[in-house]
N, C-alpha and C positions, 0 to 999 in steps of 0.2 A: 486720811482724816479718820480719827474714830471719835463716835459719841457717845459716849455715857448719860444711860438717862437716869439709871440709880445703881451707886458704883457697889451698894451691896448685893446686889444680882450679877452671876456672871452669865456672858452671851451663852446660848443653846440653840439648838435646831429644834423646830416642835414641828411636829407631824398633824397638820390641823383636820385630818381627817380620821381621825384614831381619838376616843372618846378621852385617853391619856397624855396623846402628845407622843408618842412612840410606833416610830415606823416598826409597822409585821408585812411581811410576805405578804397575809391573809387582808392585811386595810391594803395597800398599796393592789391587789389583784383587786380586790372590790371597788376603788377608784376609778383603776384602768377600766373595767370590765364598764361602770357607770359611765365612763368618757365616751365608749365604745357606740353605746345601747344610742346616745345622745347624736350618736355620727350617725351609726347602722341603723334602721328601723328595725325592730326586731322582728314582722315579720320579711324581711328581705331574703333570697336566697344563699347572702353573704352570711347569714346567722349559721349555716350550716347544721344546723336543726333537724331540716329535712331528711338528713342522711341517719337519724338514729330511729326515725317514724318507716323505714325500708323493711318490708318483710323477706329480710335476708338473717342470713347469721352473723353472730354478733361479732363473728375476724372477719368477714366482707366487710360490715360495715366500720368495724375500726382503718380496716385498710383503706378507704372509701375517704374517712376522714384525713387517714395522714397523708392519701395522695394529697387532697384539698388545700390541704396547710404544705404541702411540699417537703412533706416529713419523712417522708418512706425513708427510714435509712441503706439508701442505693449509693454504691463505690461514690459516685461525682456527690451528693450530699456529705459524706463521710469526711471526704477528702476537702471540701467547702470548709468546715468543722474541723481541720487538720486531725481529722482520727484515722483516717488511712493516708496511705501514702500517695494512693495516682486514683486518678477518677474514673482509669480506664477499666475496660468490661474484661475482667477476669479469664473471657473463655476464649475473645480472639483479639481482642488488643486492637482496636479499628475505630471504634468510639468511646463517648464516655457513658457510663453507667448509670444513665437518670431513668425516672419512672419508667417515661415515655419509653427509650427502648426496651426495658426490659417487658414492658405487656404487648407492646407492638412492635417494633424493629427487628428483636432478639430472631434467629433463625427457626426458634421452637415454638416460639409465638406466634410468627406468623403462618406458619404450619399449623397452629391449634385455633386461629379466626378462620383459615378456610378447610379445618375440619368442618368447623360447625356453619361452615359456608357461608360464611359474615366477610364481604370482600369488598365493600365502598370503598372507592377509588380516592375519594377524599381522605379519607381514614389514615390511608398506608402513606398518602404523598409525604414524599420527606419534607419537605417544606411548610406542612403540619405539624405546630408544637401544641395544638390542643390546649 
């Protein structure tokens, strides 16, 4: 069925949140982002906010955030993303290549938490995906 309600107009998509009527990037992330604030309180721990107020440097704390968001680009994200081929760990081929093993699992890793003698048992269990 179509209706015409005035056949000198023809149908268009209007973007009602754009002062135009024209979808940008820039109205659409400002929408999303007001959807969000509406779900999230903004002060929640989910705002991730927390992590740029850290007096750390500022690649800790980038890295900080894209563990958070799941971003670290690691072999298994890559490979998620079809940008690499296999998700497996490059150095022995036994797992796959997420965060988690590479800051805990990896054999160098775990050599470098009990260097500095950080050894909770919780921590290492495989069965912890933190």
């Amino acid at each position: 069925m179509q209706l015409n309600f005035n056949a000198s107009l023809e149908d268009a998509f209007i973007w009602t949140h754009n002062k135009n009527g024209i979808y940008t990037a820039n109205s659409g992330y400002s929408w999303m982002f007001a959807r969000m604030n509406s779900v999230i309180p903004s002060n929640s721990l989910l705002s991730w906010s927390w992590i740029w107020k850290l007096q750390l440097s500022e690649k800790i704390k980038f890295l900080f955030w894209l563990a958070c968001h799941n971003s670290v680009p690691t072999l298994s994200m890559l490979n998620h993303r079809n940008i690499a081929h296999s998700a497996m760990c490059s150095r022995y081929s036994l797992h796959d290549e997420t965060f988690l093993h590479c800051v805990r699992d990896y054999t160098h890793s775990k050599h470098l938490w009990q260097q500095v003698r950080f050894n909770h048992s919780d921590f290492f269990s495989p069965m912890k995906t933190l």
